[in-house]
Each structure stands twice: as C-alpha cells, then as structure tokens.
N, C-alpha and C positions, 0 to 999 in steps of 0.2 A: 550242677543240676541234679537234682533229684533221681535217685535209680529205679527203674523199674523192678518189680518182682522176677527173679528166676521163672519163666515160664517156659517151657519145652514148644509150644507151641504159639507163643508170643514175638509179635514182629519186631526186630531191633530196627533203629534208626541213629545214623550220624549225618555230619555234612563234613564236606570237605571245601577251604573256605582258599579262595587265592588270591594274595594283596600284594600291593605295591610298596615294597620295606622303603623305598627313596619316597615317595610321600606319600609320609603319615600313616603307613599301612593301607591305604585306601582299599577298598575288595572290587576285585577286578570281576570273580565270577563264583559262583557258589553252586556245587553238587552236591546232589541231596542221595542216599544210597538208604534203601530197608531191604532187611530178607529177617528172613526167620534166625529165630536166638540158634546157636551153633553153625550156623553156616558160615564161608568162607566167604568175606567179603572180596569179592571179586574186580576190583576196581586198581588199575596202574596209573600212579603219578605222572610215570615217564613220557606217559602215552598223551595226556591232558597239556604235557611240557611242551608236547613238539609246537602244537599252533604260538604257545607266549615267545619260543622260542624264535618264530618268525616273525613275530614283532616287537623284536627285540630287546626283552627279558631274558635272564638268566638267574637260576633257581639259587638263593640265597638260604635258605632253611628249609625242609621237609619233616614239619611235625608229625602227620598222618604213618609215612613209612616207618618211623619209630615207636610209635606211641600207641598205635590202635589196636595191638593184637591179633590182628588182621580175621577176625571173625565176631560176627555178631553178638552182643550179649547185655544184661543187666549193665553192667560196668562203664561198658562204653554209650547207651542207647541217650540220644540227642547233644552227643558231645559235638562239639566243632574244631576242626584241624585246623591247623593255618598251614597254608603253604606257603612261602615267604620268597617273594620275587625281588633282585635289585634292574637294575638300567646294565645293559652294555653298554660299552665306551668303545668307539672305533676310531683308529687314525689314519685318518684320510690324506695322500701325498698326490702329489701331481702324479697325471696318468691312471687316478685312482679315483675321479670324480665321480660322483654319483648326486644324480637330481632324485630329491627324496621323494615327488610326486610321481617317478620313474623311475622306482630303483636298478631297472636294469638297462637304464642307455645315462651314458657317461654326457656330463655335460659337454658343449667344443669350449676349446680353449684353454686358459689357466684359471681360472677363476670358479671359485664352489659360493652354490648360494645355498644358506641354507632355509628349511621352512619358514621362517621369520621374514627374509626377505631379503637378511643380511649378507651382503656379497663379501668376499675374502680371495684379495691375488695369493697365490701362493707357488709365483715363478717371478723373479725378477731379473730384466735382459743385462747388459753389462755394453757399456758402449767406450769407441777409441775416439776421440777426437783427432785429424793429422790436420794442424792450421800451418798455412801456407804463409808463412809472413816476408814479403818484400823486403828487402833491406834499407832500400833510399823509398819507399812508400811510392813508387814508381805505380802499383796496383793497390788496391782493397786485398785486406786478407783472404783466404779462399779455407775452407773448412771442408773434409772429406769426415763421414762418420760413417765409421766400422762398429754393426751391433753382434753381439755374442746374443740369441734369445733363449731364454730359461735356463738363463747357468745358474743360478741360485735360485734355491726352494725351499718351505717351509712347511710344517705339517700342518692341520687342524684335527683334533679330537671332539667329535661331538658324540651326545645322547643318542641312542638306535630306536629307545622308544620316542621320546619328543622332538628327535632330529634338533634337538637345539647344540650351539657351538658350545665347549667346554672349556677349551684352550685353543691357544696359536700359538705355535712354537716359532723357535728364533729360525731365523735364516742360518740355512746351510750351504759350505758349496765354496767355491773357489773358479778365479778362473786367470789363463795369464794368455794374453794378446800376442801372437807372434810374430814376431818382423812382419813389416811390411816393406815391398819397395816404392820408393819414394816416388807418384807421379812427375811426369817429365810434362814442362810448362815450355813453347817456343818460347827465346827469347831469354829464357833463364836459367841458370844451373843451381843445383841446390848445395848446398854445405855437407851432406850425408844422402847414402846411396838405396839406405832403408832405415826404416827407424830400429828404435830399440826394442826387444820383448818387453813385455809391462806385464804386472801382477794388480788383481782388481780382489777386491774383498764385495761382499753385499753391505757394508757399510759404507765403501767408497765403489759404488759400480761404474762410477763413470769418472774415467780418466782422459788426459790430453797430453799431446806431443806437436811442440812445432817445429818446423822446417824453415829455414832461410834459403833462400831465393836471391840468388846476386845475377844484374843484368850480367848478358853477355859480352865478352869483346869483338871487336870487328877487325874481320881483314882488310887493310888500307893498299891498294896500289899504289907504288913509290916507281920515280926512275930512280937510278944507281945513286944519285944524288942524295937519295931521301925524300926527294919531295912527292907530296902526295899526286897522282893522277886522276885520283875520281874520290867521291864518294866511299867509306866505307859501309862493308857489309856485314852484318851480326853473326859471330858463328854459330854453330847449328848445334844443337843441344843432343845428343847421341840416345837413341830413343829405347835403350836396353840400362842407359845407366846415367840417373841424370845428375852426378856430378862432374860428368865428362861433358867436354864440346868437340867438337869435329870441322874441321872446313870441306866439305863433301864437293864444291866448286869454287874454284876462283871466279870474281867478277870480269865481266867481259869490259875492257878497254879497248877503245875503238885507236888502230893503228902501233899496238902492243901487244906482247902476248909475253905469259908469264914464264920465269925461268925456276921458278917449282911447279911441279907435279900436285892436283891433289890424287886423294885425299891426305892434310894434314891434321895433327892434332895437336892445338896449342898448348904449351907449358904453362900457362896462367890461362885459364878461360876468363877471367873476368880481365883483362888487358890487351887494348890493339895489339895487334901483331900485322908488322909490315911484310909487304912480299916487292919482291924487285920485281918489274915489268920490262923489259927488253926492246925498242921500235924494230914492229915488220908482227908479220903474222907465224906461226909456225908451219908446217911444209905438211906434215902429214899429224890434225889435230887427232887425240886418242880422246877415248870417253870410258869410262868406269860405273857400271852397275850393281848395289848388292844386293843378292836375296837373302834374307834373315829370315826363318825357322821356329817358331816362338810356340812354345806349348803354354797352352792359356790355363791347363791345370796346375801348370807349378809356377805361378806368381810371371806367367812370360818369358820365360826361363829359354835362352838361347841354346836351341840344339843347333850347338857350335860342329855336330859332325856333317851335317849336312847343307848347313850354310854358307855362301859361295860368293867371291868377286868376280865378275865378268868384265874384259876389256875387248877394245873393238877400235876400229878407226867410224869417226865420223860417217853415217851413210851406211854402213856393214850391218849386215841383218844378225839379229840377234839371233848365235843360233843355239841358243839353252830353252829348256822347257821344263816346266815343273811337277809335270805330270809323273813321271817317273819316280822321282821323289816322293811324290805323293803316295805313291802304289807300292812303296819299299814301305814306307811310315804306315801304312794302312793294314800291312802282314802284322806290324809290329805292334797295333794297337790301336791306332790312331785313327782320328774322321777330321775330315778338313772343316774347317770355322770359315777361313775367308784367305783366298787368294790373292792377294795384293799386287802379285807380280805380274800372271797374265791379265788382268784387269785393268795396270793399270801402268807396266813399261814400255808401251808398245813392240813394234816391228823390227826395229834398227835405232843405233848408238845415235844418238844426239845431242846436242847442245842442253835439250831442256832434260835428258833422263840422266846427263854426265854428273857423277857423284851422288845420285841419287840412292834411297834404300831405298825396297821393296818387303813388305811384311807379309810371310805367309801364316797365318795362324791357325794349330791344329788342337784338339782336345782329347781326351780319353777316352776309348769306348769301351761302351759297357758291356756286359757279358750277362744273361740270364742264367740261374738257375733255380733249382727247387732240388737241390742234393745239398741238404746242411751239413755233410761232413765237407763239401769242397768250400764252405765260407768259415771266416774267423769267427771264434765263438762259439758256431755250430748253433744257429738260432731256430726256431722252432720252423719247419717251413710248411708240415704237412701235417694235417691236424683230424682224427677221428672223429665219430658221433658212437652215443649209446643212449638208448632209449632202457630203463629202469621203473617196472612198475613192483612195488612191495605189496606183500597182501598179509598182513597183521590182524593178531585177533586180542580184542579187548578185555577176553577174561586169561588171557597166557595160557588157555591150555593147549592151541595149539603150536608148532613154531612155525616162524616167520618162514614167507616165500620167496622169491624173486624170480620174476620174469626179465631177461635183458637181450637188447638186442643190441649188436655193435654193428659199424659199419666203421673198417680202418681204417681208410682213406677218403675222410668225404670236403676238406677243407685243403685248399691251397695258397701261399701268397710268393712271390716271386721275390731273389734277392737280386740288386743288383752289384756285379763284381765290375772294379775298377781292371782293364786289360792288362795296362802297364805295373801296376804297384799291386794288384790285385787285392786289392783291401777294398774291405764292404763300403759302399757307396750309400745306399740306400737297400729298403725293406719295403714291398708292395704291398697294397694292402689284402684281405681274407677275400675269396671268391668261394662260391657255391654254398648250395643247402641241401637237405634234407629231407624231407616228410616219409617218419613211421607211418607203419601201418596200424592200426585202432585195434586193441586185446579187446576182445568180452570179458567180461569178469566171469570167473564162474562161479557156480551156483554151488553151495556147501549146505547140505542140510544142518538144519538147527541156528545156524547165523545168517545173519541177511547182513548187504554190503552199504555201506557209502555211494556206489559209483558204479552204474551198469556197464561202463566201460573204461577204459582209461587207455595213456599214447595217441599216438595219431598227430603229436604236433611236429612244427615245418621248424628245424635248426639250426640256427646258421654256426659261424665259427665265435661268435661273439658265445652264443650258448650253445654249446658245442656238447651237452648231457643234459638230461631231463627226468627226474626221479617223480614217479606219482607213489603216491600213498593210499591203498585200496584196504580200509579200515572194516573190519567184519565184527559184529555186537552177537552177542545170544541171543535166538528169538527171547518173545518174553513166552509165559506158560497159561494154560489153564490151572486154573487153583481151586481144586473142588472144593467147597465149604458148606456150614448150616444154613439156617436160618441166619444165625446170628453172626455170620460170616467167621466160624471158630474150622478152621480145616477140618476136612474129614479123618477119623482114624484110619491106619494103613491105608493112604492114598498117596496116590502120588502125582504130581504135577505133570501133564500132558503138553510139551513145549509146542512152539507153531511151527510147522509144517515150511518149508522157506517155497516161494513161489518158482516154480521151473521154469519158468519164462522170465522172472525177470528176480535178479539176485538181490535186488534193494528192499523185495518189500517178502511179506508172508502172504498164504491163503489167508483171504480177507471172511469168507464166510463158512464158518467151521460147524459139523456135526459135533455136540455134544457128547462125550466118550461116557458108554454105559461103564456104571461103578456097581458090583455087586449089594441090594440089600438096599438100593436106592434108588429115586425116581429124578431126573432132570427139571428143575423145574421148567425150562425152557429146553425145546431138541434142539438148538440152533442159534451160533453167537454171533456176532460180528465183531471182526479186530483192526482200530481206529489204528491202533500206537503199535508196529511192530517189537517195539522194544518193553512196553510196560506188559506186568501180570494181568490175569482178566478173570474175577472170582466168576466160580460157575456155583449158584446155589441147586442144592439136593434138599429130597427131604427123606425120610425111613418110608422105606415099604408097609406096608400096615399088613 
C-alpha cells in the first residue's frame, strides 16, 4: 500500500485483522485503530485474545506485536496485521463430559454427544457369567451375571471451536473378577465351592464359568439286615459351602428309632448312605439347633466365633437368645440384616426345628465423616468459594487490580467409612452454596468501564470460583481543529470527563473548552461514543 507523506499532524491508520489459520484464514473480526503520526499506538493483542480464547482459539501467529512498530506513522499507515488463530483440541474422558450447549453441566452417564448429534460410549461394563449346569440334566441350566460397570474407558478429542469429534481413542483399562462363592441349590451339591478369579480385557469383556451340580444322595433307613425301612431322604446341601452335604435329621420310622445321632456328614454326598434303625422308640429323644453368623459383606462369610449348636430334650424351652450377640456384634461394627433364629426356631426343641440351621445375617456399618485425613486417600471433603472481580485497562498504562473475596469453608460432601475394614465405601455427594455480594465498579477518571457492577453470583461446589473481567477504555477526547479539520497549533486534546454516577459511560453534553486566539464555533457538544474522538471546529479571533 502506498505510504502516506510524513505529516506531523497527519492521522495514521492500521487494522488489526484476526483469522482462523485451521480454515483457510477466514477473518473472524477486524479492528480498525487511527491517531496521529508519532503517537503510541495503544492497542493490546493479549487483551482482544481473552474473548477468542473462550471460544475456543488459541493464538497461532501474532503479526501486529512484531511488526508494527508500535506507533503511528507513514510506514505503517493502512497496513493490516493478521493475527493468526488455530482450534484447541481437548480430550474429553469419562467423568469429564461436557454438553457443548451447556458447557458447564456434565452430561449423566457414560456417553458424550457431540454438537453434530453424534453419540460416543466411552465406558464399557465387563460381565461374569456363573452357569449352573446339571450333570444328568435333572434341571435347565441356571446363569447368574456378575457386572463390573465402567471398567473400561476410552477418550475422545474434539474441536473447542466447532465442538466437532477428532479422534476416539482405543479402550483402556483392565479388570479381574474375583472369586465367587458358588450359590447353594437344595437338592444339589456343586463340583467347586467358588469359582476361579478371571481376567477380562475390553476386547474380551465378557466372560463365563460353569459349575456342575450333582443330585444329592439320600439317607435310607435299614434294619440290621440291610433292608430298607422307608423311603429315602435327600441330604441337605450345607448352606455356607455347597459342595458339602449334611444329614441335619434322620427320617422319622414309625416303631424304630435310629442308632446314630445326627447331625451327619456323608463321605460321598452324591451316594445313599444307610443308617441302621433299631425297634422301639428312644427313652429320652434329644434335638439339635444351629445358629449361623453370616456377614453378608464378605461373600457370607461364617463368623465362626460366635456361631453356636444348641441341644435340648424334646419339649425343653430353648434357652439361648440372640440378642446378646447381636449387641457384642453392634460395638464391633455391625447392624443386623435379618434374624433368622428368633423369627423363625421357636420356643422349645422339637421334632420339626431338630437339625435345623438358623441364619442370622449382619452387615457393615458405616461411619460418617468430613475429616479427609481419617479416609484413604485423603479425598477432597471440604471445599471453598472465592469471588474474583479484575479491573484492567486497555491502553497498559495502568496496572491490573483485583478485588477477592474468599469464603473457606462453604462446600461439603460426606465420606462414608466401612466400621470393620475401615476402607472407603462410598463418597456423598456436594451440599451448599453461596451468593457474593455485588462490587460497584468504580469510577476512574478519564476511562469508563464495561460493567457498572460486577459479582453477586450464587456458587455452588460444582463452581466453586467465579472471575469477572471489569475492562476500562480511555475516554475518547475533544480535538480542537480548523475549518478544515487540520488540529489547531499548540492545543491539546481535552479528554471526556467519566460520568460520577455511573463508570460506563462519560458526561454526555459537554461545554466547549475556551482556546486562546479563538472562537468555538459551537459553545456546546454532545458525546454519542464514549470511546471515539469528537473534532470541535474553531475559527481565528478577527
């Protein structure tokens, strides 16, 4: 472009041009800047940066801060800068969802959609199959499924300006399935008393284990002879370990009574087993009860110290109670699940309760707190606010401010601690907010503000800090000049006055400032643009 004449009192002109380098340079926005040749062009990139910066640009080249000399003149007057923008690239993982029409509430679930519409899982569950397979097909198979959810995950990287996807990266992640113990089926005993641990990959997430199932055998009543007296009965499948069986009572023969005792436990559970039966009744029949103990947080796990057999004659009032127990277990950690015993042994020893078990099942209580050094890990529990307003000025002369207000304690969420093992259980979610108080901005001669106030917004723990940007410009000036709009000699520029009421704008209807040697042509302006100049024409005194 063609230069203009060295003029002392000639206006320069530049633009400052700002494109999109990822396409085709496209010009995003164009600032146009004049002042007089020798003056300091007053204009910050960084500051023009912040807005591209929150949608999602990031500055790729900066011609203007190198090249322009940074003052008016011949040289530079109607050149144009480029400032040169590319795309951010963010990778987005589970827990880190973001809906781009809402960039500050996390989508639910695993799945990110993006602007396009295009959905993307990016957790995948991992599942056990335990198939139950009969041996003589006595049953249909029976399938239990154990899921692991979001053990494997996968990133995405998309665009920050076009929110479009970029990539999908591979699945990450591992997981290995740990024992189980084998459900107990009446009627059947299994081959294995839990399964194996298993290892699953995201390629193979879903694995299987089966279990065989062999009927049981039956106790037969025999006299001495061998020969049978009744009908056999199935033995009992032992409900803590199912490839055991149990005989927890002999069957009742009418004018016999047996010359074993139970409870027995057979050597081959899948094989009759005889018992001799004796004529006559026995003189004084006994009965046998057991309470079993079972903590249902660790897989049903026999707390063998406090589980008990009770005997009794026929008729004899039971006199155990489980209360007791219950109240040693309760110091210890524990909350009752389900009482099996008093609910459901009755009163006294009998025929129907003799060999019977009773299941009391207890669980783990939990423990509150909000003191992260007493949890593993030490997780966030207690979480601040600060309210952050800057007050910036757009020609750098003067420096930056901050007003902040903290408050240290204004979020809470609760851990919960396992009693017995004391390991983290669970993580509760954030409670409480916030609401600052509203700053006025104040009032700075010579610049006027963006924003008559700023703050005052309600915080919760998701946005737990809140920064405003309270941006202040130079008024613009009076520019006394000719006729011919040529500035006057030895004058100088009369800036606007900033309004004391209110920081955003200037005194809108201004007296004319006497200039020696000269007449106004008008006593009185009016100022539409806080920020542009406003030529005041003069003419010579005669």
């Amino acid at each position: 472009m063609k230069k203009q004449n060295q003029d002392e009192n000639a206006i320069g002109k530049v633009e400052i041009v700002f494109a999109d380098h990822d396409h085709n340079n496209q010009v995003l926005a164009v600032t146009r800047l004049e002042g007089e040749y020798g003056t300091t062009i007053n204009y910050r990139v960084s500051l023009a940066l912040q807005d591209f910066i929150r949608q999602g640009y990031q500055l790729y080249k900066d011609e203007y801060s190198t090249e322009t000399g940074r003052k008016f003149s011949a040289d530079n007057y109607g050149q144009r800068y480029f400032v040169l923008l590319n795309h951010q690239q963010r990778k987005i993982e589970f827990n880190q969802l973001q809906d781009p029409d809402q960039p500050n509430g996390p989508l639910q679930g695993a799945i990110y959609r993006d602007k396009q519409g295009n959905r993307y899982q990016l957790t995948k569950d991992a599942t056990l199959a335990i198939v139950a397979h009969f041996q003589n097909h006595e049953r249909e198979d029976l399938t239990w499924i154990i899921t692991a959810p979001q053990v494997f995950q996968r990133p995405i990287v998309i665009d920050q300006v076009t929110h479009e996807t970029l990539k999908v990266g591979d699945w990450q992640g591992s997981y290995r399935f740990a024992s189980q113990l084998v459900k107990v089926i009446p009627g059947f005993h299994a081959n294995q008393k839990q399964t194996p641990e298993v290892n699953v990959t995201a390629d193979q997430p879903d694995i299987a284990t089966v279990v065989t199932y062999i009927a049981n055998g039956k106790v037969v009543p025999t006299d001495v002879g061998g020969h049978p007296l009744a009908p056999g009965e199935p033995f009992t499948t032992d409900k803590t370990d199912a490839t055991r069986t149990i005989v927890q009572k002999l069957p009742l023969v009418p004018d016999y009574h047996p010359t074993t005792q139970a409870p027995i436990v057979p050597a081959k559970p899948s094989e009759d087993m005889p018992v001799i039966y004796a004529p006559g009744l026995p003189t004084q029949p006994m009965g046998t009860i057991h309470v079993l103990y079972m903590d249902q947080d660790q897989n049903n796990a026999e707390l063998a110290s406090v589980s008990q057999s009770i005997s009794g004659e026929y008729g004899q009032t039971i006199n155990y109670s489980s209360k007791q127990v219950l109240q040693d277990l309760s110091k210890r950690g524990f909350d009752l699940v389900w009482d099996g015993f008093t609910s459901q042994a009755g009163t006294t020893f009998s025929q129907e309760n003799d060999g019977q078990t009773y299941v009391v099942t207890v669980k783990h209580a939990l423990k509150t707190t909000f003191d992260a050094d007493k949890v593993p890990g030490k997780p966030e529990l207690l979480r601040g606010a600060s309210q952050t307003i800057v007050y910036q000025f757009t020609d750098g002369k003067r420096p930056t401010t901050r007003n902040v207000t903290n408050q240290q304690v204004t979020f809470k969420r609760p851990a919960y601690l396992d009693r017995i093992t004391h390991e983290l259980v669970k993580i509760g979610k954030w409670t409480g907010e916030v609401k600052f108080d509203v700053i006025k901005t104040p009032v700075v001669p010579g610049y006027h503000a963006n924003l008559r106030q700023a703050g005052g917004q309600t915080l919760t723990a998701d946005q737990p800090t809140l920064t405003t940007t309270v941006t202040y410009t130079p008024n613009g000036r009076l520019i006394p000049v000719d006729q011919d709009d040529r500035p006057l000699p030895e004058s100088q520029p009369f800036p606007y006055p900033t309004d004391p009421e209110d920081p955003t704008q200037v005194i809108k209807n201004l007296a004319v400032p006497a200039i020696e040697g000269y007449l106004p042509v008008e006593t009185t302006v009016k100022i539409n643009n806080p920020t542009n100049d406003t030529k005041v024409h003069y003419v010579p005194v005669k």
